[in-house]
C-alpha positions in Angstrom: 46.2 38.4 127.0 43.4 36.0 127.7 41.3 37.4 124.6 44.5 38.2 122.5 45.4 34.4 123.1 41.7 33.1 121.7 41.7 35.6 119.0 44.6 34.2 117.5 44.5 30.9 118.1 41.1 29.5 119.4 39.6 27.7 121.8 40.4 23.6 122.3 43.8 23.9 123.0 45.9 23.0 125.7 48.0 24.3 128.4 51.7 22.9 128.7 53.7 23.4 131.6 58.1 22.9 130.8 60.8 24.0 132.9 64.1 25.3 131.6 67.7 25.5 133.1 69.8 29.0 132.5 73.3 28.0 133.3 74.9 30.6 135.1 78.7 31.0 136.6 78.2 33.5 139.7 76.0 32.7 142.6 74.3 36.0 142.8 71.6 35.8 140.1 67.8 35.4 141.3 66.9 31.4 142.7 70.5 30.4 141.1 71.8 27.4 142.5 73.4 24.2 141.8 70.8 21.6 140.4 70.1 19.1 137.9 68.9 20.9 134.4 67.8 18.9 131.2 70.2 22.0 129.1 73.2 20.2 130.7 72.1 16.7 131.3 73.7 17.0 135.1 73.7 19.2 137.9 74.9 22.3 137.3 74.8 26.1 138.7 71.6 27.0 137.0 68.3 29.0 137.3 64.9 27.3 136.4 62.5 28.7 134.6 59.4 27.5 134.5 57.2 28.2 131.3 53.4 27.9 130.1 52.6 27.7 126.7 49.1 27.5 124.8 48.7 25.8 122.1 46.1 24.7 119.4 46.0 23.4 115.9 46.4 26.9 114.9 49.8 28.0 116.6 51.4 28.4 120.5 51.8 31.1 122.8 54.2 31.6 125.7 51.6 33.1 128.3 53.1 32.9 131.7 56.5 32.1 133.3 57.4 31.9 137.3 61.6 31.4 138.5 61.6 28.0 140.4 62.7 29.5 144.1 65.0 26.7 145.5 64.8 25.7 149.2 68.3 27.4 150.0 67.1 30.6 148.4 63.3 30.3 150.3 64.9 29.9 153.7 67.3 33.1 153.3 66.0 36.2 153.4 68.0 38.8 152.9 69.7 36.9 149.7 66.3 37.2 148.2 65.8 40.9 149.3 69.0 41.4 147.7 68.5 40.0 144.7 65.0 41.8 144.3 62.8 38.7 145.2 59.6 40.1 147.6 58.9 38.8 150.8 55.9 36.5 149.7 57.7 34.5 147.9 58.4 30.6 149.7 59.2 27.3 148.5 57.5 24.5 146.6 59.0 21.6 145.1 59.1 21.3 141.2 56.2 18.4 141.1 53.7 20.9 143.1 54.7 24.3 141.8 53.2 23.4 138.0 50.1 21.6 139.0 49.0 24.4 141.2 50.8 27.0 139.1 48.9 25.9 135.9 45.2 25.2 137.4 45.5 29.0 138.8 47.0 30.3 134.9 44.2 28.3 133.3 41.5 30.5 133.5 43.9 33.7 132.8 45.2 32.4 129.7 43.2 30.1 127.9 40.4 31.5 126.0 36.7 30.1 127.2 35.1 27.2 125.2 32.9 28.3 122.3 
């Protein structure tokens, strides 16, 4: 994707990090939860996406995207086993995920420099 990414779009650009809510009715749906989410202005039973996009003077590209895990859904098990969510999966808070998240995508999605 890295080199698909620079082909079309360049180097210079820059990597943005958003979240998303999904709102959702049932309680059964991966990291769903109830939670504040910009799509509804309040909390509400919702997933959360988290989304990277590149972007240059030249165009944007979705290149990664990660399911914010909430604490409830980290701490039990067998909910995530159920709903397909592997073992390695744990916790971290919505300021922490995207710095670290992002600084580990950067060199997979960005083109080099030059």
């Amino acid at each position: 994707m890295r080199e698909y990414v620079g082909q079309q779009l360049g180097p210079d650009g820059v990597l943005i990090i958003d979240d998303t809510g999904f709102i959702k009715k049932g309680t059964t749906s991966a990291g769903v939860s109830r939670q504040y989410t910009g799509t509804s202005e309040k909390i509400d039973n919702c997933q959360i996406g988290v989304f990277a996009a590149y972007t240059t003077g030249h165009g944007r590209a979705v290149v990664d995207r990660e399911l914010y895990l909430p604490k409830s859904w980290a701490k039990d098990r067998e909910r995530c086993r159920e709903a397909k969510i592997p073992d390695e999966r744990t916790f971290a808070t919505k300021g922490s995920g995207p710095g670290a998240w992002s600084a580990a995508a950067l060199p997979r999605v960005c083109p080099p420099p030059g």
